[in-house]
N, C-alpha and C positions, 0 to 999 in steps of 0.2 A: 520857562523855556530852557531845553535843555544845552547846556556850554557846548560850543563844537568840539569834534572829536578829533579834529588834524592834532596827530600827535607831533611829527615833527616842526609845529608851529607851536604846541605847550612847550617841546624841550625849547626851542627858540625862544620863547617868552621863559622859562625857566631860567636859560643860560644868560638874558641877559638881566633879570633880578639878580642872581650871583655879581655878576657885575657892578652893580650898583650897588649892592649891600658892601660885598667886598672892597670898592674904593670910596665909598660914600658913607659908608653906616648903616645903621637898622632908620635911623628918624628921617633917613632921605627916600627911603623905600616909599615907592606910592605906583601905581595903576599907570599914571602919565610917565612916571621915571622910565619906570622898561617901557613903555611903548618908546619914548624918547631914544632909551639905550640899544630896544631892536630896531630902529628905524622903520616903525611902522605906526600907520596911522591912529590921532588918539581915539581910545575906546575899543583897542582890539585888544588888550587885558583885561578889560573889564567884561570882555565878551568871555571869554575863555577861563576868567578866574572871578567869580561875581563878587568875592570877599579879598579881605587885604591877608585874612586869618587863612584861606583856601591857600592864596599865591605862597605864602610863608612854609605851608606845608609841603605844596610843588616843589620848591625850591629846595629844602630840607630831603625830600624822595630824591630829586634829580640830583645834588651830590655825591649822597649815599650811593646812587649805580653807578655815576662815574665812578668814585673812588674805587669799588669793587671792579668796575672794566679796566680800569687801571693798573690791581692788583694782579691779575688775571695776563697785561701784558708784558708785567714784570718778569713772571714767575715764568712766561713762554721763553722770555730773552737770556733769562738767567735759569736754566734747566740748570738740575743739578745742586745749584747753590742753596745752603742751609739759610736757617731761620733767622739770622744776626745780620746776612748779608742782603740777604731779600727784604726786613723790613730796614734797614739801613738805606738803600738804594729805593724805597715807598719814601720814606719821610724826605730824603734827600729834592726829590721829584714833589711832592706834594710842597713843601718848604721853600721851592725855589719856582720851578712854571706853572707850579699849581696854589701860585702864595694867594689868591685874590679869591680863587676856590672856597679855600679852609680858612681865611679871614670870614669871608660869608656864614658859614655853617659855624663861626662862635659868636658871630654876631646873633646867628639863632637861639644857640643853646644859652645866653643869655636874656634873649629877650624871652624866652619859653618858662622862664624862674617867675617872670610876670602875667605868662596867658596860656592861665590851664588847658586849652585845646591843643596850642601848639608844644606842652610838655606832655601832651599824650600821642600828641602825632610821633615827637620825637624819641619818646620811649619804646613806642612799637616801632620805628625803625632802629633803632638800637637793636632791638629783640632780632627783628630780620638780617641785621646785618653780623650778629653774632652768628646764626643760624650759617648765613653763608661763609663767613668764616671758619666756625669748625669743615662745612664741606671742602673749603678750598684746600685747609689742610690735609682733608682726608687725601682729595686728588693729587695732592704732594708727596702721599705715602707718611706721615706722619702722624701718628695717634694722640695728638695734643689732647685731653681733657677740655671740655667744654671750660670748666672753672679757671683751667689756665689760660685758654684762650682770652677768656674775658678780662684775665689780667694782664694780657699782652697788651689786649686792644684801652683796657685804662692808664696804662702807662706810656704808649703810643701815643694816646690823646694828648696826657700830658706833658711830654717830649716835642709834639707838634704843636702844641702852644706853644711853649718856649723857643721854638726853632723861627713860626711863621709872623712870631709878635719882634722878635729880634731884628736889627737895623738892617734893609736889603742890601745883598750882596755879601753880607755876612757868615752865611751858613757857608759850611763848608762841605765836601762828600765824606772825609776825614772823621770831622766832628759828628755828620749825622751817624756813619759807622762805628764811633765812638759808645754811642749813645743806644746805636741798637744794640751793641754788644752785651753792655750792660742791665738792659732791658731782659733779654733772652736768659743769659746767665743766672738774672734773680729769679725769674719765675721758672724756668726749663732743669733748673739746677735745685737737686735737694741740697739744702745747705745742710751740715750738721747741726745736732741738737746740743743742748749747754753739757757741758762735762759735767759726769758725775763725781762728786766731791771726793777728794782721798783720805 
């Protein structure tokens, strides 16, 4: 039988595994939880996601486009503003009302080191979400290199660990700017090379 197709009932059953994974863990994740957490009756997850490996994957997809819709409302509000300040003001936002979010998706990238499907699901979204990011930049007027993007986006990552594992209420917009500054600077900026001896 083929799963139904109501998508804005997958993102709904999507949005509320994030939830649950985000304040509960990966070991509480289960079929009943999100029905539980969407307030919908038991076995409409299991209608929709016939595997725990399928729902894991959904949920890993449906961060990944918010995060990039997110990107996207950033960059309309903040027309103009460079690379330091834009992802300064993402991490800030993902960090603080998007902390439940990005708790979720490392609880993924975690459990994916244990279940080869779900580190290959997560790979090729990596792949796609690099993809869009070099486009977003192109849309910005910025010629970043793919290889530096992808070192934006691993130093992001882990910047965003440190920001969303930190005690709540603690980040600040300061520190996240802080932080993007540094980020950009090292990869955006050719450093010099060692002096040649005299």
């Amino acid at each position: 039988m083929t799963p139904p197709r109501n998508v804005q009932r997958r993102h709904a059953l999507a949005d509320a595994a994030i939830e649950v994974l985000g304040v509960r863990g990966i070991h509480q994740l289960s079929h009943r939880a999100v029905d539980e957490a969407a307030g919908l009756p038991a076995g409409t997850t299991s209608n929709y996601f016939k595997s725990r490996d399928e729902l894991l994957e959904a949920v890993a997809r449906r961060v990944a486009t918010l995060h990039l819709a997110d990107m996207d409302v950033i960059s309309a509000a903040m027309a103009g503003a460079g690379p330091a300040e834009l992802i300064g003001r993402s991490l800030y936002d993902a960090a603080t009302r998007r902390r439940t979010r990005f708790l979720a998706i490392f609880e993924l990238s975690l459990e994916s080191t244990r279940q080869p499907a779900l580190m290959q699901a997560m790979s090729e979204i990596a792949l796609a979400t690099l993809d869009a990011t070099v486009s977003h930049h192109r849309t910005l007027g910025l010629q970043t290199p793919p290889e530096q993007v992808q070192a934006l986006m691993t130093l992001y990552g882990g910047a965003l660990f440190a920001l969303v594992t930190a005690p709540p209420g603690s980040v600040t917009e300061q520190g996240a700017s802080a932080l993007a500054r540094c980020i950009v600077s090292g990869v955006l900026t050719e450093l010099p090379g060692p002096s040649e001896p005299s």
